[in-house]
N, C-alpha and C positions, 0 to 999 in steps of 0.2 A: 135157827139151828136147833135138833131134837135134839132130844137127851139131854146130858148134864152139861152140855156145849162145849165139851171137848171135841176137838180135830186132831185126826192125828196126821202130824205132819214130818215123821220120820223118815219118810221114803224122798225129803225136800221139796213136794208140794202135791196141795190138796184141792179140792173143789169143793163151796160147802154153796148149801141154798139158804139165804135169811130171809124169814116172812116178817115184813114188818105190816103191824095193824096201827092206825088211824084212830083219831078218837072216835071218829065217826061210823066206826066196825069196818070198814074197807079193809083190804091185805094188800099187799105187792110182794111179790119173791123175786130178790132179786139170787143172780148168779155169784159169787165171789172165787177167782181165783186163787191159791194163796201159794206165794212161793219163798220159804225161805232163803235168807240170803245172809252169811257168813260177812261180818264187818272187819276181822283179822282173822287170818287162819294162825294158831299159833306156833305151829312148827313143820314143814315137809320136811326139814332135813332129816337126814339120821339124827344128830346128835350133835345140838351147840349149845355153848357155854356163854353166859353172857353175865357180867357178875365186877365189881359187889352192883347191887341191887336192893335199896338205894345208891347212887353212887354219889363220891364227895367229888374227886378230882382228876379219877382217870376210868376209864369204861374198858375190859378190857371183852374180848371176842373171842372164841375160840370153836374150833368144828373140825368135826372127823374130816370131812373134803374141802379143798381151798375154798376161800371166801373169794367171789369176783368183785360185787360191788356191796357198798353201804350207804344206806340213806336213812336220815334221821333226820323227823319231825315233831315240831313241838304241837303244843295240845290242839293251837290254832290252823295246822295243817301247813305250817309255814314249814320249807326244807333250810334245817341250817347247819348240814352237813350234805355232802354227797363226796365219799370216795369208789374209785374207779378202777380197774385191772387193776385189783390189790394180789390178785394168785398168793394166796398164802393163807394158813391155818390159823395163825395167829395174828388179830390186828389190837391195839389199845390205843384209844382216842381219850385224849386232852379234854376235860370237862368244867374248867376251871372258869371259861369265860358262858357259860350256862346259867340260867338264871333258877332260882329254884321250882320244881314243879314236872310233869308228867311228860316224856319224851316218846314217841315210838320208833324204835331200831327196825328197820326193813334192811334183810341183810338176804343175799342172793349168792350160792354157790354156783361151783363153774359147770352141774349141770342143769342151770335154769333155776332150778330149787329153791323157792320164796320161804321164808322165814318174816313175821311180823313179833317184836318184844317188846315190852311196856316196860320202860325205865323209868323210876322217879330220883331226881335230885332234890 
């Protein structure tokens, strides 16, 4: 990579060339594509609420357009929630049998609209 090896990869993906040398003076360049890729997106909705944050005992939800579903995983990607045609603004879920530690909220409005939140108990 020339220069001070920066890539800029704001446009979400780049092409860079890497020359690697040998001890033996030889090169090879190789090609790299590089594509950023987003691990939670934090919010499409317009506008949700999701709070207290940390929470003790109750998680409560709230958003300008109806909530359709809720799924909630803990750190290891296990789901140990999933609610269903909730059609409402407001949802609060029970957090009492939760162990402590890092939850993600995936909450989806009724049009499509993904939402990813990082809870901790």
């Amino acid at each position: 990579i020339s220069g001070d090896g920066a890539i800029d990869v704001s446009s979400g993906s780049a092409t860079a060339s890497v020359v690697v040398t040998a001890e033996d003076g030889s090169t090879n360049t190789y090609t790299v594509d590089i594509t950023v890729l987003v691990g939670i997106e934090q919010s499409t909705m317009d506008m949700i609420e999701v709070y207290p944050n940390p929470v003790v005992d109750r998680l409560n939800i709230s958003a300008d357009s109806k909530i359709e579903s809720i799924a909630i995983f803990n750190l290891l990607g296990s789901k140990i929630i999933e609610l269903n045609q909730l059609n409402s603004s407001t949802v609060e879920i029970s957090t009492d049998s939760w162990n402590s530690g890092i939850y993600f909220v995936n909450i989806r409005d009724e049009a499509g609209n993904m939402s990813a939140i990082k809870v901790v108990k």
